[in-house]
PDB file of N, CA, C and O in Angstrom, chain B, residues numbered from 101:
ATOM      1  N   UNK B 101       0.843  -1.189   0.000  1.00  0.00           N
ATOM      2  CA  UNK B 101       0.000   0.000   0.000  1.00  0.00           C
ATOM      3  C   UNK B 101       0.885   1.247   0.000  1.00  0.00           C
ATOM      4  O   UNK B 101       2.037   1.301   0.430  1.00  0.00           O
ATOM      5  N   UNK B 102       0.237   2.161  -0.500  1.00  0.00           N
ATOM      6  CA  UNK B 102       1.216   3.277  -1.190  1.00  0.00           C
ATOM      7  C   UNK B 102       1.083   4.375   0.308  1.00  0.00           C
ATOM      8  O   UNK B 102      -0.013   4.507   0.852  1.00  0.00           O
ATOM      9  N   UNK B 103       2.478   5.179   0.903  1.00  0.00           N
ATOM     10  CA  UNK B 103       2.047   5.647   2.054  1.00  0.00           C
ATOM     11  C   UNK B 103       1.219   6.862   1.708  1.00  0.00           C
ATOM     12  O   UNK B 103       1.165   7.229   0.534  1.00  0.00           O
ATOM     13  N   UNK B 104       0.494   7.583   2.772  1.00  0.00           N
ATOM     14  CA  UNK B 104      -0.393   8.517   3.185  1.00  0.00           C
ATOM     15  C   UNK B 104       0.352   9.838   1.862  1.00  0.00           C
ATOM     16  O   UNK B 104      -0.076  10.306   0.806  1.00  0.00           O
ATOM     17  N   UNK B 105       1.509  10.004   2.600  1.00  0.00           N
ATOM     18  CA  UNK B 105       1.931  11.407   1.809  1.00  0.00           C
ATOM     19  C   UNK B 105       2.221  11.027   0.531  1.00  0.00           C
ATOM     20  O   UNK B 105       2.095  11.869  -0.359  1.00  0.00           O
ATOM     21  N   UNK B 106       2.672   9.659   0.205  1.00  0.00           N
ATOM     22  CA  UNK B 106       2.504   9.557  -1.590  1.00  0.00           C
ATOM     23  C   UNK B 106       1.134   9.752  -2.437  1.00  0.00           C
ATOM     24  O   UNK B 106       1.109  10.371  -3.501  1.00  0.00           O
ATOM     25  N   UNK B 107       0.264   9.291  -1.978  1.00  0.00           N
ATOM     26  CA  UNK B 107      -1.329   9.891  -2.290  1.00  0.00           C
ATOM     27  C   UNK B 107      -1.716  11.201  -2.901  1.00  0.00           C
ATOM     28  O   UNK B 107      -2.792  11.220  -3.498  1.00  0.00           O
ATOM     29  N   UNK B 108      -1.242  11.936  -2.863  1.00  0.00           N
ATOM     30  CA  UNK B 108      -1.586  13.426  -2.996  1.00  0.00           C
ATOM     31  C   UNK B 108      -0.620  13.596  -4.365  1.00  0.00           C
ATOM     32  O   UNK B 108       0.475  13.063  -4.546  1.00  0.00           O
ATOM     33  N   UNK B 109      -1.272  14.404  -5.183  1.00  0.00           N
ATOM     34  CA  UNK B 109      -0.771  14.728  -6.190  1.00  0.00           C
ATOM     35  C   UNK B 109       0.959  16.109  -6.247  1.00  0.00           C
ATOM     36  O   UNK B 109       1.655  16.492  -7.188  1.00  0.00           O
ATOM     37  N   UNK B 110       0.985  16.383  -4.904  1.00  0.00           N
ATOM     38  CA  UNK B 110       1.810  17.316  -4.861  1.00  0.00           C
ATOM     39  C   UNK B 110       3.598  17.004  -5.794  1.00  0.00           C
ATOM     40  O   UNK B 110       4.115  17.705  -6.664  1.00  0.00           O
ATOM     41  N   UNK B 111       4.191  15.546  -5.075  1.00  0.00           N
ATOM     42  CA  UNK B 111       4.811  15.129  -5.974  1.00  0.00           C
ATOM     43  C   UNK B 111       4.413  14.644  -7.395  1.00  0.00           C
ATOM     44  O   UNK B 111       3.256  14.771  -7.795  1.00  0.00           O
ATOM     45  N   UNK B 112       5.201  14.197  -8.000  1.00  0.00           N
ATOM     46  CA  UNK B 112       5.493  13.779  -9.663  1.00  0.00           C
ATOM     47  C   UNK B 112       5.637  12.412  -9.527  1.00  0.00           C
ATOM     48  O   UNK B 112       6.652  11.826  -9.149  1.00  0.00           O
ATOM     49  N   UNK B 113       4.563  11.922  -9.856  1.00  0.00           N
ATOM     50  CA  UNK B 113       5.600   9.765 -10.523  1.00  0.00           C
ATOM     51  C   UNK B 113       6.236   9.708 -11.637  1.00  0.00           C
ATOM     52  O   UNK B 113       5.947  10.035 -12.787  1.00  0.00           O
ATOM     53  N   UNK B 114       7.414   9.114 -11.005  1.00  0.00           N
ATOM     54  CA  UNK B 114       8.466   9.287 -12.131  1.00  0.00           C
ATOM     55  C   UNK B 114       8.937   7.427 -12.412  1.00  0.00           C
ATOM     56  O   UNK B 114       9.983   7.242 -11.790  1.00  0.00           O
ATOM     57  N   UNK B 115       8.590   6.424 -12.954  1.00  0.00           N
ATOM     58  CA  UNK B 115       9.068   5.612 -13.159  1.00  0.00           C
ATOM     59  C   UNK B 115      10.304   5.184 -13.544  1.00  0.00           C
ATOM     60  O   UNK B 115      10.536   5.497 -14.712  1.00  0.00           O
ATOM     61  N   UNK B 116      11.305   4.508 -12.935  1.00  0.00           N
ATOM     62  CA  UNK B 116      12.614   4.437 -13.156  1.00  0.00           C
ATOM     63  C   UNK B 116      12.841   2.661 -13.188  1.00  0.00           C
ATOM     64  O   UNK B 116      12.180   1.828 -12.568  1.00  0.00           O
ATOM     65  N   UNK B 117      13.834   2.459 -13.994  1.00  0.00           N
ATOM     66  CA  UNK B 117      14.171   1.362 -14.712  1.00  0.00           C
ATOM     67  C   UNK B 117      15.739   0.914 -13.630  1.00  0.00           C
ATOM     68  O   UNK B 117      16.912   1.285 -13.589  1.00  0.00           O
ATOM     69  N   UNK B 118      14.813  -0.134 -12.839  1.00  0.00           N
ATOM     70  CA  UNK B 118      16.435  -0.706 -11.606  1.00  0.00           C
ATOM     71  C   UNK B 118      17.290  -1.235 -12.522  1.00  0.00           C
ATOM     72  O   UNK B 118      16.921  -1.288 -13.695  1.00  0.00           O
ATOM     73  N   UNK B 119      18.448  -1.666 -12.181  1.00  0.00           N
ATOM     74  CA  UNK B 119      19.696  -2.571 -12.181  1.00  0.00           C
ATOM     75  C   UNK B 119      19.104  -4.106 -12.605  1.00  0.00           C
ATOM     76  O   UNK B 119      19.687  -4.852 -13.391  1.00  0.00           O
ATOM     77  N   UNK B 120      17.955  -4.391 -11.990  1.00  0.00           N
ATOM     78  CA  UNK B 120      17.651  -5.521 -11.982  1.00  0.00           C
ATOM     79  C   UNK B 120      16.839  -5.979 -13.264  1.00  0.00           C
ATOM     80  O   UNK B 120      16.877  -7.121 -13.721  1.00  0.00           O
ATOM     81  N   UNK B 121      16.037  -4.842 -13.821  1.00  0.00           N
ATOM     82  CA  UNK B 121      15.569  -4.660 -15.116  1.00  0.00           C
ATOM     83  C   UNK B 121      13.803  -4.511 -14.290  1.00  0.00           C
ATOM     84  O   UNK B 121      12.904  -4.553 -15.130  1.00  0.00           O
ATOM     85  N   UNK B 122      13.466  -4.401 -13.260  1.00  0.00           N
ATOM     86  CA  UNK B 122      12.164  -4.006 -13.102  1.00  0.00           C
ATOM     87  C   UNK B 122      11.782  -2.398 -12.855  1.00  0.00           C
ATOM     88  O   UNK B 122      12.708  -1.620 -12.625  1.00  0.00           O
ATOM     89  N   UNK B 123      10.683  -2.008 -12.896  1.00  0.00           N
ATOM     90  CA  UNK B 123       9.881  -0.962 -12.820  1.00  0.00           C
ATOM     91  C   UNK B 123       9.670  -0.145 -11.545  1.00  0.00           C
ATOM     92  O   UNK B 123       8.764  -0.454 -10.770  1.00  0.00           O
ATOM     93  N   UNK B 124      10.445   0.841 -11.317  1.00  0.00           N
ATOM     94  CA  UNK B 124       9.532   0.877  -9.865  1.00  0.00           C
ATOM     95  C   UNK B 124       9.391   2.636  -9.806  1.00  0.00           C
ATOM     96  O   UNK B 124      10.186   3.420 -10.326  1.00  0.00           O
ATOM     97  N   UNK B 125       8.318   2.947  -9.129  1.00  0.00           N
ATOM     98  CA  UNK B 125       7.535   4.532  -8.838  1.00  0.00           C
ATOM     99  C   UNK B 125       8.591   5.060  -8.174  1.00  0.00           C
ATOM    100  O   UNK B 125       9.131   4.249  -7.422  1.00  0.00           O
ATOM    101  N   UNK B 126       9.276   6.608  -8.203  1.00  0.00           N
ATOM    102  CA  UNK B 126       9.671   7.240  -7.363  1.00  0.00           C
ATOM    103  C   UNK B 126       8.764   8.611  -7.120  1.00  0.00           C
ATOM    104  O   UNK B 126       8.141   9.003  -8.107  1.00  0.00           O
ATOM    105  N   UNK B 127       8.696   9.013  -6.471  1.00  0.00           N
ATOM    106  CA  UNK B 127       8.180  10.341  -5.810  1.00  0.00           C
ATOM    107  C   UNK B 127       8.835  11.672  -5.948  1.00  0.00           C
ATOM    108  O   UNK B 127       9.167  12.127  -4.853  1.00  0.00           O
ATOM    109  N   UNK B 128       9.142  12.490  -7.044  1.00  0.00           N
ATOM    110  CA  UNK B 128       9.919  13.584  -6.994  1.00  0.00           C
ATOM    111  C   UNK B 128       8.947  14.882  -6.867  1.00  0.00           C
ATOM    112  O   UNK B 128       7.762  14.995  -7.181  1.00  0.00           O
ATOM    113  N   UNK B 129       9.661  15.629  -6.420  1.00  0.00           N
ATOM    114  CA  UNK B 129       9.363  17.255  -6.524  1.00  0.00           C
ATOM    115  C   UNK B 129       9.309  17.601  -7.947  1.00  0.00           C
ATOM    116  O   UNK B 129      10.059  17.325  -8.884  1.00  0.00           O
ATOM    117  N   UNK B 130       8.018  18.405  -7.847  1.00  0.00           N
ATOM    118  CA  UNK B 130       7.458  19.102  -9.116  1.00  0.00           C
ATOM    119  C   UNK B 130       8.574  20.324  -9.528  1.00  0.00           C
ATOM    120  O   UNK B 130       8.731  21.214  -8.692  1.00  0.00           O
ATOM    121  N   UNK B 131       9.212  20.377 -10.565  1.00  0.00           N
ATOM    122  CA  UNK B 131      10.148  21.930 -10.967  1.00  0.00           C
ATOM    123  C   UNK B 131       8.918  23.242 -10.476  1.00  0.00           C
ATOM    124  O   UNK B 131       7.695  23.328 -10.583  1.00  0.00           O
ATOM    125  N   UNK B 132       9.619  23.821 -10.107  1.00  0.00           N
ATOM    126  CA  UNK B 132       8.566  25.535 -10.070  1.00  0.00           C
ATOM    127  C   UNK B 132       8.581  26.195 -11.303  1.00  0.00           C
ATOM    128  O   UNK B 132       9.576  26.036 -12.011  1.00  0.00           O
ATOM    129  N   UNK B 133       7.419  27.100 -11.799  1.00  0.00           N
ATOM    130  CA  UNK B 133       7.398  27.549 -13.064  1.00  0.00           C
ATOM    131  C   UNK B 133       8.411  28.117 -13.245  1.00  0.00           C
ATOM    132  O   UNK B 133       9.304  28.050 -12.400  1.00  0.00           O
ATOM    133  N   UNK B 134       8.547  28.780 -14.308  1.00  0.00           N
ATOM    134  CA  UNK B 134       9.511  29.842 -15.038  1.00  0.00           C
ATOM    135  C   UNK B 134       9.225  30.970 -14.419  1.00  0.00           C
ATOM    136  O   UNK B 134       8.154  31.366 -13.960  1.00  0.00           O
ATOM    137  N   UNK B 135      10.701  31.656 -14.453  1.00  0.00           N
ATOM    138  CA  UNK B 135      10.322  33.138 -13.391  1.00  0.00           C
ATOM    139  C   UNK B 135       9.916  34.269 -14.666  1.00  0.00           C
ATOM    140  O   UNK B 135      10.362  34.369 -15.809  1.00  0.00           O
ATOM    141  N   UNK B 136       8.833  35.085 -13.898  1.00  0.00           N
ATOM    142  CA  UNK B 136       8.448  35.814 -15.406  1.00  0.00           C
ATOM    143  C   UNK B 136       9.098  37.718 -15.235  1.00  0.00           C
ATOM    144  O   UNK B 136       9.654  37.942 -14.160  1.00  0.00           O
ATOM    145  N   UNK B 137       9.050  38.365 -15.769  1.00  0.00           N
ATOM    146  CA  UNK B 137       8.924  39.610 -16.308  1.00  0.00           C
ATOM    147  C   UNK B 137       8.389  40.493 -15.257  1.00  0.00           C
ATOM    148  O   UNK B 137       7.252  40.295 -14.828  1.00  0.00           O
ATOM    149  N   UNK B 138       9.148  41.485 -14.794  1.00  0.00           N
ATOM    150  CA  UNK B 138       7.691  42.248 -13.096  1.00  0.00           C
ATOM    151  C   UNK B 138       7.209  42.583 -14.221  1.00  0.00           C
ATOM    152  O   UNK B 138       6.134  42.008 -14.395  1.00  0.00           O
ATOM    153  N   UNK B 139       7.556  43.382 -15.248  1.00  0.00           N
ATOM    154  CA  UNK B 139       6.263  44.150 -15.774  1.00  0.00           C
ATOM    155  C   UNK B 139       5.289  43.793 -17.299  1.00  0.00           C
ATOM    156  O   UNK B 139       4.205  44.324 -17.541  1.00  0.00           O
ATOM    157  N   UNK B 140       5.868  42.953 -18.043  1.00  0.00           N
ATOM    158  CA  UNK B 140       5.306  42.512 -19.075  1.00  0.00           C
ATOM    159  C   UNK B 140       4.882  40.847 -18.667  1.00  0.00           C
ATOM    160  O   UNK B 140       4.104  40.240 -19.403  1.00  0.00           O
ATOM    161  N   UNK B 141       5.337  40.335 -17.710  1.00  0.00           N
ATOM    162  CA  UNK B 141       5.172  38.646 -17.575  1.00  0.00           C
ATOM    163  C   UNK B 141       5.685  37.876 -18.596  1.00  0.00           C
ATOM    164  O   UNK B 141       5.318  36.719 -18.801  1.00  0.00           O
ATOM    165  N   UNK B 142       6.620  38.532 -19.327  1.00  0.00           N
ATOM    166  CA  UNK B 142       7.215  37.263 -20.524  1.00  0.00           C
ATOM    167  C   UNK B 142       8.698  36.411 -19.216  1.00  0.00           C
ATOM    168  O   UNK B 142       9.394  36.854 -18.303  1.00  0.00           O
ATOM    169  N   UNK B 143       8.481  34.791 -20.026  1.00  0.00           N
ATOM    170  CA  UNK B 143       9.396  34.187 -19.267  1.00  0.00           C
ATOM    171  C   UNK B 143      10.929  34.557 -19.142  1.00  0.00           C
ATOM    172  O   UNK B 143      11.775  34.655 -20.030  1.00  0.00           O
ATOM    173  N   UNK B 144      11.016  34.700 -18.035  1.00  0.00           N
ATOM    174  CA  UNK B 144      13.027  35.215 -18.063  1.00  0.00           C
ATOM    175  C   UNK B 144      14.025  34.130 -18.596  1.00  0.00           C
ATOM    176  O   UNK B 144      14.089  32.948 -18.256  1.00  0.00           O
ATOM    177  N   UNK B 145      14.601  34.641 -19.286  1.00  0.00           N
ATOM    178  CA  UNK B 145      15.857  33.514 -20.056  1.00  0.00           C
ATOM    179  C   UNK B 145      17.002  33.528 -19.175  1.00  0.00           C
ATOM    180  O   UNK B 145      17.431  34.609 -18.770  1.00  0.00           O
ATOM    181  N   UNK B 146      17.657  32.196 -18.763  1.00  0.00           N
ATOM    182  CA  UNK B 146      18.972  32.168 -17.987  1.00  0.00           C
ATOM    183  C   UNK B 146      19.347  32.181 -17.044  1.00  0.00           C
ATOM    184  O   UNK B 146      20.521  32.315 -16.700  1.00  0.00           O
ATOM    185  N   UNK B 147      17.954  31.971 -16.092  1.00  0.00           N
ATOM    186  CA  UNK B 147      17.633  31.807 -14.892  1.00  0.00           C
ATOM    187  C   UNK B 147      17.115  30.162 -14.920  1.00  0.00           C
ATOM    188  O   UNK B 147      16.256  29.716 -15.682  1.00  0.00           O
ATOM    189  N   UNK B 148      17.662  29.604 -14.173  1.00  0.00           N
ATOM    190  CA  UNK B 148      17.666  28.010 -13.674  1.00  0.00           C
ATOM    191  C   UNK B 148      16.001  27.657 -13.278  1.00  0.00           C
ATOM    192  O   UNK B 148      15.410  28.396 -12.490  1.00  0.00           O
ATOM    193  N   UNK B 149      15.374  26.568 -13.846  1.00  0.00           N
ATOM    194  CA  UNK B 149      13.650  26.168 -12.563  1.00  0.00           C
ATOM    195  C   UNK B 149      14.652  25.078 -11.817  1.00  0.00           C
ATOM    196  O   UNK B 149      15.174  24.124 -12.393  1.00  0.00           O
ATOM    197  N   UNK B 150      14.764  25.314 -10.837  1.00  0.00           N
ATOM    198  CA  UNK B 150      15.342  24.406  -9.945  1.00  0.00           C
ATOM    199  C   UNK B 150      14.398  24.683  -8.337  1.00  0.00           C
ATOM    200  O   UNK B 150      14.072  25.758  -7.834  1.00  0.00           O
ATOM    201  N   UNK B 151      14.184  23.452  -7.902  1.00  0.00           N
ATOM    202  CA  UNK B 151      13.490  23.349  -6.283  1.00  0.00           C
ATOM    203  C   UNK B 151      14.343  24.271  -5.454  1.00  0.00           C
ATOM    204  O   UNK B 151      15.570  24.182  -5.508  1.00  0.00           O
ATOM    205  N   UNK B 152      13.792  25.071  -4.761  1.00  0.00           N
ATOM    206  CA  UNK B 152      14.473  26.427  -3.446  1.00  0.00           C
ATOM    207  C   UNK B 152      15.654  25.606  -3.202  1.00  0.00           C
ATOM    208  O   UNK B 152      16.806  25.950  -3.465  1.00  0.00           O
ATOM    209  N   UNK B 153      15.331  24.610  -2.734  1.00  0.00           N
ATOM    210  CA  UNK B 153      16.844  23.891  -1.827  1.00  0.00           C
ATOM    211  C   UNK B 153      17.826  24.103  -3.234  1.00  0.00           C
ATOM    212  O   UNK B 153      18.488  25.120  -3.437  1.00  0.00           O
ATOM    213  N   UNK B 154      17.782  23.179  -3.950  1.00  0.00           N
ATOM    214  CA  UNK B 154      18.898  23.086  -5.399  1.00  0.00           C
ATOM    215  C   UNK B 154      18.932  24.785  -5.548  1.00  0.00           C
ATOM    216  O   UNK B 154      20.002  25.236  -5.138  1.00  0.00           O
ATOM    217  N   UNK B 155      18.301  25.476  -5.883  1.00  0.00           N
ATOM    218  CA  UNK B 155      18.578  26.859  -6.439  1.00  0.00           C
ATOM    219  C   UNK B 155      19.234  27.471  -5.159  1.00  0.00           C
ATOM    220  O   UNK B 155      20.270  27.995  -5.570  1.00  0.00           O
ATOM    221  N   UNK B 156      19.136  27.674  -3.718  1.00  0.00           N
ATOM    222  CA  UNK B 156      20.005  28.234  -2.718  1.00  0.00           C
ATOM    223  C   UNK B 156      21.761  27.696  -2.748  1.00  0.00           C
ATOM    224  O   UNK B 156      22.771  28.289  -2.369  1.00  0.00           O
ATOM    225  N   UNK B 157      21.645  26.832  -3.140  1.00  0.00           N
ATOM    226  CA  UNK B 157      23.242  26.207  -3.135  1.00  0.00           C
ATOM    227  C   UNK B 157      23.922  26.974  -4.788  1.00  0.00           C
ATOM    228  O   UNK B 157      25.025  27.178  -5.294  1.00  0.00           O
ATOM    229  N   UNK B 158      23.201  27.081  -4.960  1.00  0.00           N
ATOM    230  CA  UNK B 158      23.442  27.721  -6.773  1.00  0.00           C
ATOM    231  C   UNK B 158      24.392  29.253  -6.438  1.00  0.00           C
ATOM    232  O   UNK B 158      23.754  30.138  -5.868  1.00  0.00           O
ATOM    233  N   UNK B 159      25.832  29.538  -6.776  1.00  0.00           N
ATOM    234  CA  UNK B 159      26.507  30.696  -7.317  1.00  0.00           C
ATOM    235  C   UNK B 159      25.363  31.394  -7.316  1.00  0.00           C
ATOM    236  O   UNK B 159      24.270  30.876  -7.545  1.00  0.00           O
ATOM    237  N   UNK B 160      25.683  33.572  -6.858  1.00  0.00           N
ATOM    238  CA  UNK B 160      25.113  34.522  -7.117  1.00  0.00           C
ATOM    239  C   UNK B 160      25.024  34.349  -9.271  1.00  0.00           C
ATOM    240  O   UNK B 160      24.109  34.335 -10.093  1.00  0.00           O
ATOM    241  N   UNK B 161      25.831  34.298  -9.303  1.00  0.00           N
ATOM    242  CA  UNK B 161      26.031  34.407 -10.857  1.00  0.00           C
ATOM    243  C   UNK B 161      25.346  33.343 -11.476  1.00  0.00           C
ATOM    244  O   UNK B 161      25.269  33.442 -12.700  1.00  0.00           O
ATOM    245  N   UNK B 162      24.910  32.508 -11.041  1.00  0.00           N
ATOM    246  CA  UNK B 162      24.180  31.441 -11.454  1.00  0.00           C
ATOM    247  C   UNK B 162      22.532  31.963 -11.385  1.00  0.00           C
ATOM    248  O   UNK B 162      21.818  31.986 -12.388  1.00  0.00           O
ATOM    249  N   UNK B 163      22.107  32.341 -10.126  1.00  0.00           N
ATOM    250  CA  UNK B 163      21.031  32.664  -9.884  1.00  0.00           C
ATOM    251  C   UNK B 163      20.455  34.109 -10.693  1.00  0.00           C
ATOM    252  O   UNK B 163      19.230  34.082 -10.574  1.00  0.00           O
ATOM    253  N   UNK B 164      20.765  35.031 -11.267  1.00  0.00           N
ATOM    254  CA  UNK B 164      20.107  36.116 -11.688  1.00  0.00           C
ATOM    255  C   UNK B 164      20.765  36.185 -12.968  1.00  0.00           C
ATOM    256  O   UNK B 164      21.602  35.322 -13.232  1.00  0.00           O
ATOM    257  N   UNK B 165      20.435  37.319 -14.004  1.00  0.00           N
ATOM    258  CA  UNK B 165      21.054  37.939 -15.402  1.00  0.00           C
ATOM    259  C   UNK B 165      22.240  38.993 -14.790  1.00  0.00           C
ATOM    260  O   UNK B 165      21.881  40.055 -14.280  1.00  0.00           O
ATOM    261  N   UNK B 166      23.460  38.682 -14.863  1.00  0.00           N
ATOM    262  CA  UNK B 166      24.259  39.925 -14.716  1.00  0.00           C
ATOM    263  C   UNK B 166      24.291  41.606 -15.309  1.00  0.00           C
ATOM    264  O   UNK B 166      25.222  42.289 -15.736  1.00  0.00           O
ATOM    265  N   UNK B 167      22.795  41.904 -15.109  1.00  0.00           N
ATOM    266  CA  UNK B 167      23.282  43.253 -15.627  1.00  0.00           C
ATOM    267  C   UNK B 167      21.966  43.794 -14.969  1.00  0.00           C
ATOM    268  O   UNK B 167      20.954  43.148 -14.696  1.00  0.00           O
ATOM    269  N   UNK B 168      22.233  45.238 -14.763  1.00  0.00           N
ATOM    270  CA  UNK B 168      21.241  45.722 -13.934  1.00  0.00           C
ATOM    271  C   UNK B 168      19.286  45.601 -14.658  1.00  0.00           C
ATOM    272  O   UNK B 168      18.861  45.644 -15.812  1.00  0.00           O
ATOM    273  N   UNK B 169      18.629  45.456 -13.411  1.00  0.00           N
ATOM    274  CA  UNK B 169      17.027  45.224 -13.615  1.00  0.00           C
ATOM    275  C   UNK B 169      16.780  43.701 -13.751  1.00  0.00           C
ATOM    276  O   UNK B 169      15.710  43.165 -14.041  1.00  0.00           O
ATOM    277  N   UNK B 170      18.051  43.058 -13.470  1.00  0.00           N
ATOM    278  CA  UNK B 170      17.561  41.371 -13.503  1.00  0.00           C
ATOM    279  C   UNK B 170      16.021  41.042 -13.644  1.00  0.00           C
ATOM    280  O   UNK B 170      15.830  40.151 -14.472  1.00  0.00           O
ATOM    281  N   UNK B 171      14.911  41.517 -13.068  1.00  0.00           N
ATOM    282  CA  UNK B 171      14.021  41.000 -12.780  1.00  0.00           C
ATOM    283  C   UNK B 171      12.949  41.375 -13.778  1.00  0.00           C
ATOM    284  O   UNK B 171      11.761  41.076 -13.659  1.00  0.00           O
ATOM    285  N   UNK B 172      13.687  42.321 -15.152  1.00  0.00           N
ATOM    286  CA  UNK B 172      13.247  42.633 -15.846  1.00  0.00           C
ATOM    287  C   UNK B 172      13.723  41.542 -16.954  1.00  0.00           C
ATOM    288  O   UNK B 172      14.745  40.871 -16.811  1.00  0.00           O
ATOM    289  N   UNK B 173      12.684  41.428 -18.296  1.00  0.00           N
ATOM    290  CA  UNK B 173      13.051  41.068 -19.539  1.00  0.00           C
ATOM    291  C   UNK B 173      14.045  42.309 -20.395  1.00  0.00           C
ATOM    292  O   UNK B 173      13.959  43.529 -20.257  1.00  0.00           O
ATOM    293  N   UNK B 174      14.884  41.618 -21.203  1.00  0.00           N
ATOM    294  CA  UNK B 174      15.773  42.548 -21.893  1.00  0.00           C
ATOM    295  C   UNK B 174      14.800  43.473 -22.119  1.00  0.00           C
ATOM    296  O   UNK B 174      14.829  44.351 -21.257  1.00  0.00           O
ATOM    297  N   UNK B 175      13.917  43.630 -22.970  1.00  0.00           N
ATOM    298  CA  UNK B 175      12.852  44.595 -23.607  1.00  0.00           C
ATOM    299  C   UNK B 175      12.804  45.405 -22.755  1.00  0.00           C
ATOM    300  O   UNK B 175      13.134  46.564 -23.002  1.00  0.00           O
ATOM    301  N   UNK B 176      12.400  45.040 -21.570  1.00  0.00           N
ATOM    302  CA  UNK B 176      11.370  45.771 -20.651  1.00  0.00           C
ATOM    303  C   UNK B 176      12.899  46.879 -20.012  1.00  0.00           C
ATOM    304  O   UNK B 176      13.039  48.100 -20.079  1.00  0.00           O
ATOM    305  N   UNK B 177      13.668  45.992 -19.529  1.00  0.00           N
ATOM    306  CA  UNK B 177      14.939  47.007 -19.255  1.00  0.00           C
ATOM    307  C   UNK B 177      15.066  47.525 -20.118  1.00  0.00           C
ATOM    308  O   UNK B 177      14.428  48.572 -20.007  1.00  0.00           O
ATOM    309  N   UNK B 178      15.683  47.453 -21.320  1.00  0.00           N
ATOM    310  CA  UNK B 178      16.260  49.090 -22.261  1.00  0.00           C
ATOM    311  C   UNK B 178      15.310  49.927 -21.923  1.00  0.00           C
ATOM    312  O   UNK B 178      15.676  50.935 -21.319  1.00  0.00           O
ATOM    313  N   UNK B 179      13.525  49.716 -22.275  1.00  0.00           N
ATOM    314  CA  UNK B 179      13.340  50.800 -21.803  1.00  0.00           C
ATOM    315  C   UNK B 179      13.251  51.175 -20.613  1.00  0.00           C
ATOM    316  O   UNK B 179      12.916  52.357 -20.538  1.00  0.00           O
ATOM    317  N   UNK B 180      13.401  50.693 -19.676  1.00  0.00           N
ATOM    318  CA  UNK B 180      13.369  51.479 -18.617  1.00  0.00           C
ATOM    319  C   UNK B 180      15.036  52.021 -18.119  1.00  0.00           C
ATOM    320  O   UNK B 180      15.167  52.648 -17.068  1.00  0.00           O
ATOM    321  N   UNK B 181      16.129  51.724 -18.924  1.00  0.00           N
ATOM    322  CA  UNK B 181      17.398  53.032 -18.833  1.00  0.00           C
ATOM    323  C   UNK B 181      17.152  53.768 -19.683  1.00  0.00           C
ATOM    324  O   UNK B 181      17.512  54.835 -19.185  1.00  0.00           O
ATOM    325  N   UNK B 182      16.539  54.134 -21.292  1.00  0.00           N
ATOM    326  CA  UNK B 182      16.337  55.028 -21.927  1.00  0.00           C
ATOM    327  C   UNK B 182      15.500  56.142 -21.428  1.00  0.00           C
ATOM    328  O   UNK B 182      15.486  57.298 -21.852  1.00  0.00           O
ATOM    329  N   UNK B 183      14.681  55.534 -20.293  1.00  0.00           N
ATOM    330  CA  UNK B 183      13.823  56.900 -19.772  1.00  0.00           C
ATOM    331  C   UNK B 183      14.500  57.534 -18.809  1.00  0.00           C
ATOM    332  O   UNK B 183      14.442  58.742 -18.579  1.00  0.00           O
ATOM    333  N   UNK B 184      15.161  56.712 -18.226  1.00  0.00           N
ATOM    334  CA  UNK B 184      16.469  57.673 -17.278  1.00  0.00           C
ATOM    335  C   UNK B 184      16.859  58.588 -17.675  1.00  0.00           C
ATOM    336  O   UNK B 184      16.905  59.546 -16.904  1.00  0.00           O
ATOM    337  N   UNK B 185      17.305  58.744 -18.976  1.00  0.00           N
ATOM    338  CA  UNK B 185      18.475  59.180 -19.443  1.00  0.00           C
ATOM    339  C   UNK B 185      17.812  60.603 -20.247  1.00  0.00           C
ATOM    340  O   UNK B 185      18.556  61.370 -20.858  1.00  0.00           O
TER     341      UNK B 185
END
């Protein structure tokens, strides 16, 4: 019988192929969506979907776009330094 907390759809069944050549269910964590855009919501490129735990162990440089407004899409940043300026 399958336990209590495997029941719930929160994890993923992921079927994996043993050593032995049989079948058996594992239980993984679902990826989190794609991080989007603050102001247009298009998906950010070059940013990792990795589970909090895996993404906290992740390099600063790993985790964001190196250049200022990270949290912006390219688009959406140019314009927002062209109005600076």
């Amino acid at each position: 019988m399958v336990q209590g907390k495997e029941k719930s759809r929160s994890k993923r069944r992921v079927y994996v192929k043993t050593p032995g050549g049989k079948l058996k269910k594992h239980y993984r964590i679902r990826k989190p969506s794609q991080l989007t855009c603050a102001e247009c919501g298009k998906k950010l490129l070059g940013i990792p979907r990795l589970i909090p735990s895996k993404f906290r162990s992740l390099p600063k440089t790993k985790k964001r776009a190196s250049r200022p407004y990270s949290n912006l899409c390219s688009k959406c940043m140019r314009k927002k330094l062209l109005s600076k300026i």
